[in-house]
C-alpha positions in Angstrom: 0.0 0.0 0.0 3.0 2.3 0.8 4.2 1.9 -3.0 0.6 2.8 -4.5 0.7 5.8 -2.2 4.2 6.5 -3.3 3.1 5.7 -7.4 0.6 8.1 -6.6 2.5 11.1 -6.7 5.7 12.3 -9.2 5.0 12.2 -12.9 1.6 13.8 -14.4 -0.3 12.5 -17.4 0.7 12.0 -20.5 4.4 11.7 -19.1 3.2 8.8 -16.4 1.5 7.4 -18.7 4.4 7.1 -21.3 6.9 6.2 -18.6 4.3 3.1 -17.4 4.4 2.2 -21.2 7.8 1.9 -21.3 8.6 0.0 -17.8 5.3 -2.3 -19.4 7.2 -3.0 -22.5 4.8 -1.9 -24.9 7.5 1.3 -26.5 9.5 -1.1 -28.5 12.5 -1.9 -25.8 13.9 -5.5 -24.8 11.5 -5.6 -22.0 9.3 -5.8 -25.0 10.0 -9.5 -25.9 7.3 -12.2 -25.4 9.5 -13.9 -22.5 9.6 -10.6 -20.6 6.3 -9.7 -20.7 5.5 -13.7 -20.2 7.1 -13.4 -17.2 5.2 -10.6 -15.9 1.8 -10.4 -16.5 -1.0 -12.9 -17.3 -2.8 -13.3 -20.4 -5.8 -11.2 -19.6 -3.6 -8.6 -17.8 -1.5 -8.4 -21.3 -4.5 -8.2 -23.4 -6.4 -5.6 -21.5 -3.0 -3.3 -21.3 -2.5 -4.0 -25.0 -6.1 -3.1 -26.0 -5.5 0.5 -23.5 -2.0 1.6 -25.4 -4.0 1.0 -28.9 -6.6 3.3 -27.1 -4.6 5.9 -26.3 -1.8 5.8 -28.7 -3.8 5.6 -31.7 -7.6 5.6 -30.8 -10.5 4.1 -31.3 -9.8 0.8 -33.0 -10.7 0.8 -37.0 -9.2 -2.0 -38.3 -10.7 -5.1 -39.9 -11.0 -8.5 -37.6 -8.2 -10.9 -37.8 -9.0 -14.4 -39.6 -9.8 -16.9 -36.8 -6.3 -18.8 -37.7 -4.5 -16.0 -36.6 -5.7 -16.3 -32.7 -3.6 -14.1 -31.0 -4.1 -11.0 -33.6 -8.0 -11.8 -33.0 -7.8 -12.0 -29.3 -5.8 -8.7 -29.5 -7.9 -7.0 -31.8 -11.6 -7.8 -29.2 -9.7 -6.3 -26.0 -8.8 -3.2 -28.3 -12.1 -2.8 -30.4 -14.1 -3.9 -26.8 -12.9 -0.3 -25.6 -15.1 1.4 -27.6 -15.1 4.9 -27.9 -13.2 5.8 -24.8 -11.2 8.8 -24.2 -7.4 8.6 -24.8 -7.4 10.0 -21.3 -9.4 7.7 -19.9 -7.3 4.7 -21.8 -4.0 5.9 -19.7 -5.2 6.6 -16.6 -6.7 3.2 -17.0 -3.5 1.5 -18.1 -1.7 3.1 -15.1 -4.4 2.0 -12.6 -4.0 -1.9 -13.9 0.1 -1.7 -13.8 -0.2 -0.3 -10.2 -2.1 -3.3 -9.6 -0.3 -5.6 -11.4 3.4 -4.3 -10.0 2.5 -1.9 -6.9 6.2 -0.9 -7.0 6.7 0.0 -10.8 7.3 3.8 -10.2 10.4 3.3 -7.8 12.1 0.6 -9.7 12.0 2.7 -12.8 16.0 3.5 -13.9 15.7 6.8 -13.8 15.0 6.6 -9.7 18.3 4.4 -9.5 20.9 6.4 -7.7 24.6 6.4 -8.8 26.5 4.5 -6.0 29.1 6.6 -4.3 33.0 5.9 -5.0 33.9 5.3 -1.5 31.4 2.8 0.4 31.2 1.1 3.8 31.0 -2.6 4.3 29.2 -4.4 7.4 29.9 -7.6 7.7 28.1 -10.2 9.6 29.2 -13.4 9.4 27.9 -14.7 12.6 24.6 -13.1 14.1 24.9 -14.9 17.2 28.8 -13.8 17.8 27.7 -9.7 17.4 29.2 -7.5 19.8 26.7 -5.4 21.4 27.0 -1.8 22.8 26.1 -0.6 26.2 22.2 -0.2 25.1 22.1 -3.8 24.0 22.3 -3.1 19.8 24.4 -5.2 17.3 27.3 -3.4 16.6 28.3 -4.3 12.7 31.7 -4.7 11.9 33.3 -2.2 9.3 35.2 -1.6 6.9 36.3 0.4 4.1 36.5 -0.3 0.1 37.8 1.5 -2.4 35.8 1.1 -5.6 37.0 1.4 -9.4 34.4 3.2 -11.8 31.9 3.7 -9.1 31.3 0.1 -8.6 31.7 -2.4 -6.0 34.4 -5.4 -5.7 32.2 -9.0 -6.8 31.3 -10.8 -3.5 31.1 -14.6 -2.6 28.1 -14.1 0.0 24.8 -14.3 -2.1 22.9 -12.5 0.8 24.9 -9.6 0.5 23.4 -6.8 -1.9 25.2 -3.5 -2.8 23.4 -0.7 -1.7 23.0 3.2 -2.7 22.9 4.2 0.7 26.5 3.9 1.0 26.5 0.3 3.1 26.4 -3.4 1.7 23.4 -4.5 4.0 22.6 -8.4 5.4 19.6 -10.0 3.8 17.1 -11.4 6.0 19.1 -9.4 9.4 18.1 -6.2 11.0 20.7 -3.4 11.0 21.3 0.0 12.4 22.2 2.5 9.6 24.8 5.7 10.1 22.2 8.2 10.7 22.3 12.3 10.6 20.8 15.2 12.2 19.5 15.4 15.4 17.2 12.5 16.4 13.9 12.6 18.2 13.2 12.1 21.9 13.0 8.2 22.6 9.6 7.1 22.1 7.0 4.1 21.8 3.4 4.5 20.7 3.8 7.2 18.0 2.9 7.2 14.1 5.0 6.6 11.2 4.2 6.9 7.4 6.2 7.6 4.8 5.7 9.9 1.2 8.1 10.4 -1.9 11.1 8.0 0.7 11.0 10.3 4.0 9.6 8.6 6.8 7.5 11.2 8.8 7.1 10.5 13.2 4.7 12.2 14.9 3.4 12.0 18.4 4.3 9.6 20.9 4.9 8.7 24.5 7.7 9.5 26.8 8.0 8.8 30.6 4.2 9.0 30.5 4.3 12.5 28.7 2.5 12.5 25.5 3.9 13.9 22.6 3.3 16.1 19.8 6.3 16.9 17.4 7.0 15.9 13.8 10.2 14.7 12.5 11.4 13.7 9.0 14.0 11.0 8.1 15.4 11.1 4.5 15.6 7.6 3.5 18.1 8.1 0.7 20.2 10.2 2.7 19.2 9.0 6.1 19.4 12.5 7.8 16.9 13.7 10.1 15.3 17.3 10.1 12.7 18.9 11.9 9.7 20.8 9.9 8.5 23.7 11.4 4.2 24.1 10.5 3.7 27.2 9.6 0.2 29.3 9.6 -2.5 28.7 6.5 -2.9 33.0 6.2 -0.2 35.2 7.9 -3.2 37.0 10.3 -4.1 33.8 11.8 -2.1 31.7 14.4 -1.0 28.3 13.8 -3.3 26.1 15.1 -2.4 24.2 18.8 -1.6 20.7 18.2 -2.6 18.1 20.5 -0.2 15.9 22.1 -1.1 12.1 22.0 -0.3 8.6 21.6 -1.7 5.1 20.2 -3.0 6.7 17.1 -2.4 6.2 13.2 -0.6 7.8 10.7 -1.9 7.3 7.2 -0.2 9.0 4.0 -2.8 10.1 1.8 -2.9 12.5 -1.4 1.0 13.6 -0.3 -0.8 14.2 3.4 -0.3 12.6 6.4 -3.2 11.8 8.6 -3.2 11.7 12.1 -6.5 9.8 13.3 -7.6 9.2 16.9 -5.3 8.4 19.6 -4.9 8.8 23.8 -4.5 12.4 24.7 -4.3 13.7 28.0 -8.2 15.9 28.0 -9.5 13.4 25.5 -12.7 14.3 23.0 -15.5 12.6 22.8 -15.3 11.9 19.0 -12.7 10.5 17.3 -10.3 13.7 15.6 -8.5 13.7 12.1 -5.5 15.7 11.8 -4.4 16.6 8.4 -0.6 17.9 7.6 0.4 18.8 4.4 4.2 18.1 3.4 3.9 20.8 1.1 3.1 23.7 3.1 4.1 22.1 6.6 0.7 23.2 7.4 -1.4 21.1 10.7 -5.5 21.7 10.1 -8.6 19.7 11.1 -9.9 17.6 8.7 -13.9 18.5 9.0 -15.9 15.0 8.4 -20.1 14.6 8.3 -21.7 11.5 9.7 -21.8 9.5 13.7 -17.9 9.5 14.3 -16.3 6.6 16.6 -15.8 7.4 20.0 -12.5 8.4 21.0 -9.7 6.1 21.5 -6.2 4.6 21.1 -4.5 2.1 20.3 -6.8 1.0 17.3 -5.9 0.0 14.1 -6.6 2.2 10.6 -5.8 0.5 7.5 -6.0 2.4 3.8 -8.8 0.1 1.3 -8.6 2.1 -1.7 -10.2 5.5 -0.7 -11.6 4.7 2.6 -10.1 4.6 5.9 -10.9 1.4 8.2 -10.9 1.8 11.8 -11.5 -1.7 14.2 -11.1 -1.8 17.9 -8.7 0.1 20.6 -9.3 1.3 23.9 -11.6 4.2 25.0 -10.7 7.1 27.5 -12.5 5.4 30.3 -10.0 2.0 29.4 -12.5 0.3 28.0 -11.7 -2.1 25.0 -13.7 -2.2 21.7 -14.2 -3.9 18.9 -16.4 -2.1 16.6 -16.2 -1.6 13.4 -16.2 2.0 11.5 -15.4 3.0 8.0 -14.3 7.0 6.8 -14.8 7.7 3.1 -11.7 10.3 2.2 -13.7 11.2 -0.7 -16.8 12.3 1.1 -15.8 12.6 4.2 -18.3 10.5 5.7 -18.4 7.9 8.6 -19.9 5.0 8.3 -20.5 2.3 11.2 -20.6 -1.4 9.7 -22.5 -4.2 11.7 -20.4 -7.1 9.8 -22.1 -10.7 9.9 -19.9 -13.6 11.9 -18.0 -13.8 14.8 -15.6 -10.4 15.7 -12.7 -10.8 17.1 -12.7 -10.3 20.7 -12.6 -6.7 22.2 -9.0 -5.7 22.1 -5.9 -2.7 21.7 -2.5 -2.8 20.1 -3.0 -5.3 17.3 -1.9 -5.2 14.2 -3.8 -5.0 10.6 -3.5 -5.3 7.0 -5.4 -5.4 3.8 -5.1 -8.2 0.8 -6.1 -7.8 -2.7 -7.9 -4.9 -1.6 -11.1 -7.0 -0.4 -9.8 -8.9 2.8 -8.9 -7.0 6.3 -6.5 -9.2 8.4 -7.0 -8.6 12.2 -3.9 -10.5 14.1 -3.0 -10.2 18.2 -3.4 -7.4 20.3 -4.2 -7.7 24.1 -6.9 -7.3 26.8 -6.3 -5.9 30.2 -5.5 -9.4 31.2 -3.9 -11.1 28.4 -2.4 -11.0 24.7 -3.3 -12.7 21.4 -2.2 -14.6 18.9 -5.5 -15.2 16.8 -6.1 -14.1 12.8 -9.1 -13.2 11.9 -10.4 -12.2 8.2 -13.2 -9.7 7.4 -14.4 -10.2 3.6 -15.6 -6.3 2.9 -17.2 -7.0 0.4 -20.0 -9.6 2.3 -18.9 -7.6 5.3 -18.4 -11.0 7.4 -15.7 -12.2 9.5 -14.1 -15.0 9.5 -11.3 -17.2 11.4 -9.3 -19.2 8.9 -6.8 -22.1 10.3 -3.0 -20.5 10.4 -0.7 -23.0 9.1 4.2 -23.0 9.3 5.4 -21.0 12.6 2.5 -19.4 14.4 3.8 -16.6 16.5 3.6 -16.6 20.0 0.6 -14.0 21.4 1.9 -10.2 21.5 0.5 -6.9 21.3 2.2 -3.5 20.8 3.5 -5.0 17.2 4.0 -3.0 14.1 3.1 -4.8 10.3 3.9 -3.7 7.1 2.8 -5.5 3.8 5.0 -6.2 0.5 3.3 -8.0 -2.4 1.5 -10.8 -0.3 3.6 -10.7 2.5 2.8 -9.5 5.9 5.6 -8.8 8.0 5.2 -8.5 11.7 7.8 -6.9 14.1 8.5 -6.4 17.6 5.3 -6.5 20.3 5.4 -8.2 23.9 3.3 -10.2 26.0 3.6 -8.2 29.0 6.5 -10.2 30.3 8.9 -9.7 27.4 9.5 -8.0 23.8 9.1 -10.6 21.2 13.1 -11.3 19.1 11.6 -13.2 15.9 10.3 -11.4 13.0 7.6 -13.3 11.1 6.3 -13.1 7.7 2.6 -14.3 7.0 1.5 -15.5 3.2 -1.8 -14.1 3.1 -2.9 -16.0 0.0 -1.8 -19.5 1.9 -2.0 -17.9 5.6 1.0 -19.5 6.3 3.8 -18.3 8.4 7.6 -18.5 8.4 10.2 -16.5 10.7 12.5 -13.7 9.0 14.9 -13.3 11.8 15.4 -13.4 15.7 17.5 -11.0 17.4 19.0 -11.3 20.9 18.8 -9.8 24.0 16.8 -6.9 25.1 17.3 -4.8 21.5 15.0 -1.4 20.0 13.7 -4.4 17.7 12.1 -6.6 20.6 9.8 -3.4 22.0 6.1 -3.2 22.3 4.6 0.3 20.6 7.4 -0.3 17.9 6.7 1.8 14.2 7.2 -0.1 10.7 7.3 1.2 7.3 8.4 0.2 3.7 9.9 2.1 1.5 12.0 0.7 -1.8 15.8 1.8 -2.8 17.6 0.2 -5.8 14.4 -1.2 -7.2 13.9 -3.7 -3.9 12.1 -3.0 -0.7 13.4 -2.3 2.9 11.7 -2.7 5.8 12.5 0.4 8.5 11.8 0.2 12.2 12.0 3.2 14.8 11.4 3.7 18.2 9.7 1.2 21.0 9.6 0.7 24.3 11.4 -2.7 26.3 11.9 -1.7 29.9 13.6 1.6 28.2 12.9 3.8 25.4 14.6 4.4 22.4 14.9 6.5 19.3 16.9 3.9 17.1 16.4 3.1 13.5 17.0 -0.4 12.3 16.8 -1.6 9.0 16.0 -5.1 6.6 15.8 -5.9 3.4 13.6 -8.9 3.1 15.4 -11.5 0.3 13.3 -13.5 -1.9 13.8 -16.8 0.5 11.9 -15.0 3.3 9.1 -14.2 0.6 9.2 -17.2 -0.9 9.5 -19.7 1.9 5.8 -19.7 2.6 4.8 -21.0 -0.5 7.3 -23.4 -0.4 5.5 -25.0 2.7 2.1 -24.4 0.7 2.8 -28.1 -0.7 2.8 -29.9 2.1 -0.4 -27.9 3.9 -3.7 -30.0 3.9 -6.6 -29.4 1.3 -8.7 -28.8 4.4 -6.4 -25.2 4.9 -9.1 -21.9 4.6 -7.0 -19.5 2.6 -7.8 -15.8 2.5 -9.4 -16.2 -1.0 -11.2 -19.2 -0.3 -13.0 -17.7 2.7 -16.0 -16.5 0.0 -17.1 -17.4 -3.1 -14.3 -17.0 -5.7 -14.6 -14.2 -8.3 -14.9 -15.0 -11.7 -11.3 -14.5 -12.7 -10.3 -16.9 -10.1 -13.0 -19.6 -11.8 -12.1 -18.9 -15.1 -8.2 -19.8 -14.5 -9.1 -23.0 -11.8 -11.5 -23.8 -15.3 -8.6 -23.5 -17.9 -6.2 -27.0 -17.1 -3.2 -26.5 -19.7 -3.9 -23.5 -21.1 -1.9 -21.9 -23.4 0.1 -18.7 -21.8 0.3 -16.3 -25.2 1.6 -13.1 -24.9 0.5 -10.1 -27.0 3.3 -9.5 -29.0 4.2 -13.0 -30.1 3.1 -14.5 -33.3 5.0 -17.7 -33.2 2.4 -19.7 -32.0 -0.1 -18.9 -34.9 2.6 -19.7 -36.9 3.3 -23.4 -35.7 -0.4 -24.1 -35.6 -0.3 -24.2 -39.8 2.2 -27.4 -39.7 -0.4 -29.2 -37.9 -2.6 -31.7 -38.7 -6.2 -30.3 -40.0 -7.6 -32.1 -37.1 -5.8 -30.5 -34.4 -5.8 -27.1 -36.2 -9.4 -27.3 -35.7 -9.5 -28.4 -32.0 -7.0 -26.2 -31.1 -8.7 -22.9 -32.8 -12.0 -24.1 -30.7 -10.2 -24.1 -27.9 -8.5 -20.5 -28.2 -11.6 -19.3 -30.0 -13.5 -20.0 -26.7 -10.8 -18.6 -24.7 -10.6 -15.6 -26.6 -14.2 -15.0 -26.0 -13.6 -16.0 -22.1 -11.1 -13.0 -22.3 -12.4 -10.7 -24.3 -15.9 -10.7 -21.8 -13.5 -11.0 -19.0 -11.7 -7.6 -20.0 -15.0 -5.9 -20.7 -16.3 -6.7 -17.5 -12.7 -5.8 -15.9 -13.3 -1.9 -17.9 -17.5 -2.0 -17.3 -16.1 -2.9 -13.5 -13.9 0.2 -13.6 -16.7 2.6 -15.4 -19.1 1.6 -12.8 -16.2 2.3 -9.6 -16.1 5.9 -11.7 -19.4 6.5 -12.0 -20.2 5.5 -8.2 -17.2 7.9 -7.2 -18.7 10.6 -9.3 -22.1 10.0 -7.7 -20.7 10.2 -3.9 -18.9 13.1 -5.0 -22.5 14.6 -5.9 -23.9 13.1 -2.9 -21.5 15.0 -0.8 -22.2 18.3 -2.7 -25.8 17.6 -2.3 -25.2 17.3 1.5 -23.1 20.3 1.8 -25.9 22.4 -0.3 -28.6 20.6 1.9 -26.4 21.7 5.6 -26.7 25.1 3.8 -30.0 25.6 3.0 -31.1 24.2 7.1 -28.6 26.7 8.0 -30.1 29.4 6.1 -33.5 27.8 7.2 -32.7 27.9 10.9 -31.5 31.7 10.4 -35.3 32.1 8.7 -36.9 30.5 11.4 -35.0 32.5 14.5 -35.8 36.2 12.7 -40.1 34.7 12.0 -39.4 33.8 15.9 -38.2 37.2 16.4 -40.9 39.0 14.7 -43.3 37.4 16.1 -42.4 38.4 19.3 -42.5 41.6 18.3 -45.9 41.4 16.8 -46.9 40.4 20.6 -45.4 43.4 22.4 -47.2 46.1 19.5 -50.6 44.3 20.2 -50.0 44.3 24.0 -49.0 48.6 23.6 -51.8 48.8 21.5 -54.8 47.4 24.1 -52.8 49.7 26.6 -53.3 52.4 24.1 -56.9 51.8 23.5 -57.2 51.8 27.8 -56.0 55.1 28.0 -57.8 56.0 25.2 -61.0 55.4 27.1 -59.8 57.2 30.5 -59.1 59.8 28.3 -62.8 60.3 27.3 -64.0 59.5 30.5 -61.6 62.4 31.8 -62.7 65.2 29.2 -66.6 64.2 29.7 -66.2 64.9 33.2 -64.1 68.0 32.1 -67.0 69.1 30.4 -69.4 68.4 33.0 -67.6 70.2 35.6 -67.0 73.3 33.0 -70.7 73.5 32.4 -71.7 73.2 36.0 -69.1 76.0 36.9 -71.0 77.9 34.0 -74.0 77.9 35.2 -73.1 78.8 38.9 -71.3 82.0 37.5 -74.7 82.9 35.5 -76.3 82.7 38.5 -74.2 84.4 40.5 -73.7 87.6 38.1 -77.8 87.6 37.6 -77.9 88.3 41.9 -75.8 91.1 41.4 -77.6 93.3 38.8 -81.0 92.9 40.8 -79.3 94.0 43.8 -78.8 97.4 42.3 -82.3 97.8 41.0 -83.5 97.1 44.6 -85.1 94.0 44.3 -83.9 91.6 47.4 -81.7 88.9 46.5 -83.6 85.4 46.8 -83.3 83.2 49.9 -81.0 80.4 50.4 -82.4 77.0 50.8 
């Protein structure tokens, strides 16, 4: 998963595409041959990468059909005229997408990525793993030397294991070792995040002493020197947002991001968080998500299935263990809580987990408050059911605290403890035959053998290393430790797949098979033709006319086994577009949807508003209309009292003029 993320950056269309062309064969080159692409690719991988250069090399496909005699030309021509009109766009994008699935790791091993090895190189030798001298913190101490090299170029050993590397050392196959490293390390830690984009590996977080931590450091994988990014602010007014220290979360690259989900913190939230950092502009925000988020927690595990993040179990603030199941769409943003079918595995923190063919999630160890694991179980996301298949070779002892990483089919498991003691073997799991086989086994109480351990891949020279920092086993530690994984660690599993019983669940025969898988168990002795070879058309003409016919029958069916096979493989892809294209819709609508409520709520709270208003007017006006009345009441009895007072002075000025003409004034009643 690591190399997809790290083929998902670099070149841009049309130059990516051009550049998978070439590392495909398809440009002419030796790689070009029928026994290199043979090698490499399966029929209907060939045809359908054939078909998708026609497509976008030379659009839409006009020529006339091949005769039926000539096979291979005919079961070229249906994969490229089954495309159809599609875009020449479309047709790389396309062709990329099925290389990266084909070869995860075709970016980094193309030549131009190779680094010149340096004239002057160190050698460490170790003969004898048990015979090491260690230092005063318990680490392997390699021996070394010096070599001088003519032309850039390195001496011709005896010791297959030994591989020249670019990084200036000759590195042990199959051994962990701790590189010359740069720059000023990070505080010893355990229980922090690692990822890694375009080959630096990124630590964030952590514990120390019980102090939870919240710094970011970068190691340069090709020059192995640490640095220290400072983040800087999104806008120059506003302060950089305050980063929360923590410990037992995940670290997932994503789109040249890291993201930083969940983990213990010291005032914990109620929801899980998502921290986003961009390596571009050093920048820490808040990734805003819609949905039920999980409850907050550590110590879970987050694995990347295409576009969506998976989150199983950990341990809540309150120490309580879980085992639910939650899924985060990165391309909507939306959490999604799955109720899978079967039996879960049992509540649980510090496990490990991993992701095969993109369709099955392996869940191994992890501990309780009382104990440790050593269980596998298998959720098919696709029938959302779990499952637990029979492990088969050298099934590790119980641990938790472990650290995975996956390469091809391979899942390697490091470090861990069982609350006792740090485990010293390195295992590899087969996921397609679930079986296991140790890598290595160090001794003594080394950075490898530590609980809360980190684990990436990364690739140099074409080949992929394992790297390994930090950890806790009675002390903490800031080490790195490297291993390059050789082809008899990958390989040794299937070696044992031979003598494992029929009655053995692998991963892909937990469900029903796809059709791809029924259509090669179907095909007993087919013939493996590659799209650029006419030799076998050729031979089939100095047969008998007998054979000529049962043989074209039996292509001719093929080829039409292929050619639905690759339309259903591009229909397949259409329809993952189209559905992308419709959450991406789905999301607008949501966000348009929160807007208009928003705006709706806003509406409602100023009606609420008025209508309050409306209430205190009527109330003024009734007091209005009261005083309105006592008004008239006063000026009636105003007007009473003026014309009472009238008439009294009439009276009293009528008394007065019959007083001077002598007539006695009248008597009082």
């Amino acid at each position: 998963m690591a190399a997809m993320a790290r083929a998902s950056s670099g070149l841009q269309y049309p130059d990516r595409f051009y550049a998978a062309a070439s590392y495909a064969g398809f440009d002419g080159s030796p790689k070009s041959s029928s026994k290199a692409i043979r090698s490499r690719f399966s029929d209907e991988a060939a045809l359908l990468l054939y078909g998708l250069y026609q497509q976008a090399t030379v659009g839409r496909c006009n020529v006339p059909e091949p005769s039926s005699w000539h096979a291979i030309e005919k079961s070229k021509w249906k994969s490229w005229n089954g495309l159809g009109n599609m875009a020449p766009v479309e047709a790389m994008r396309l062709f990329v997408k099925i290389l990266e699935e084909e070869e995860p790791g075709w970016y980094s091993r193309v030549s131009g990525f190779v680094p010149e090895p340096e004239p002057v190189l160190d050698v460490q030798i170790n003969n004898d793993p048990k015979a090491e001298p260690v230092n005063e913190n318990g680490n392997s101490i390699p021996e070394t030397k010096t070599i001088s090299t003519e032309n850039g170029s390195l001496p011709e050993t005896q010791d297959k294991d030994v591989l020249v590397e670019g990084l200036g050392s000759i590195v042990v196959y199959d051994q962990w070792i701790s590189p010359p490293v740069s720059g000023l390390r990070p505080k010893a830690r355990y229980e922090h995040g690692a990822a890694v984009i375009q080959d630096k590996m990124y630590i964030f977080g952590g514990n120390h002493n019980g102090r939870y931590l919240n710094d970011l450091h970068v190691l340069d994988l090709r020059s192995w020197a640490w640095t220290k990014p400072e983040a800087k602010t999104q806008s120059p007014e506003s302060p950089p947002e305050k980063l929360t220290p923590c410990a037992g979360h995940s670290l997932i690259s994503w789109e040249n991001k890291l993201l930083s989900i969940a983990g213990h913190t010291k005032d914990p939230s109620e929801a899980i968080q998502v921290r986003v950092f961009d390596v571009q502009t050093s920048t820490w925000s808040t990734l805003k998500t819609y949905g039920k988020p999980p409850v907050s927690r550590g110590g879970q595990s987050v694995t990347l299935v295409g576009t969506s993040l998976v989150i199983f179990g950990g341990q809540d603030a309150k120490r309580t263990l879980l085992n639910d199941l939650h899924i985060l769409d990165l391309e909507t943003l939306t959490w999604d809580e799955i109720d899978a079918v079967g039996a879960p595995p049992s509540p649980r923190s510090d496990h490990a987990a991993a992701v095969h063919a993109e369709r099955y999630l392996l869940i191994f160890g992890g501990g309780s408050h009382a104990t440790c694991f050593n269980d596998l179980h298998v959720l098919d996301l696709q029938a959302m059911e779990w499952s637990r298949p029979t492990q088969q070779g050298d099934i590790p002892t119980p641990r938790a605290g472990h650290a995975g990483v996956t390469v091809g089919e391979n899942w390697f498991i490091v470090g861990g403890g069982d609350n006792k003691n740090g485990v010293s073997e390195t295992v590899v799991l087969n996921m397609s035959t679930l079986v296991w086989s140790v890598v290595t086994s160090v001794q003594g109480r080394v950075p490898i053998a530590s609980e809360g351990i980190s684990l990436v891949v990364s690739s140099y020279g074409g080949e992929d290393i394992l790297v390994a920092f930090g950890g806790y086993n009675g002390r903490y530690t800031n080490e790195v430790n490297v291993l390059k994984p050789s082809n008899k660690s990958t390989l040794q599993s299937k070696m044992t797949e031979t003598s494992v019983p029929d009655s053995v669940s692998a991963v892909h025969n937990i469900t029903n098979r796809d059709v791809e898988s029924e259509f090669e168990a179907t095909q007993e002795g087919k013939i493996r033709e590659i799209v650029m070879d006419n030799m076998e058309s050729e031979n089939l003409k100095n047969k008998s006319e007998q054979t000529n016919e049962l043989i074209a029958t039996l292509k001719a069916e093929k080829e039409e086994l292929e050619s639905s096979l690759s339309k259903e493989k591009i229909h397949s892809l259409q329809l993952k577009q189209e559905f992308a294209d419709a959450e991406n819709r789905n999301s607008e609508l949501y966000k348009e949807l929160q807007s208009v409520r928003s705006q709706l709520a806003a509406e409602q709270s100023r009606c609420f508003k008025l209508e309050v208003n409306v209430v205190e007017l009527r109330q003024k006006l009734q007091t209005m209309e009261t005083l309105q009345k006592e008004l008239d009441l006063l000026q009636r009895q105003k007007a009473a009292s003026e014309e009472a007072l009238r008439a009294k002075q009439k009276q009293g000025s009528g008394g007065v003029w019959g007083w001077l003409a002598g007539s006695p004034p009248p008597e009082e009643a």
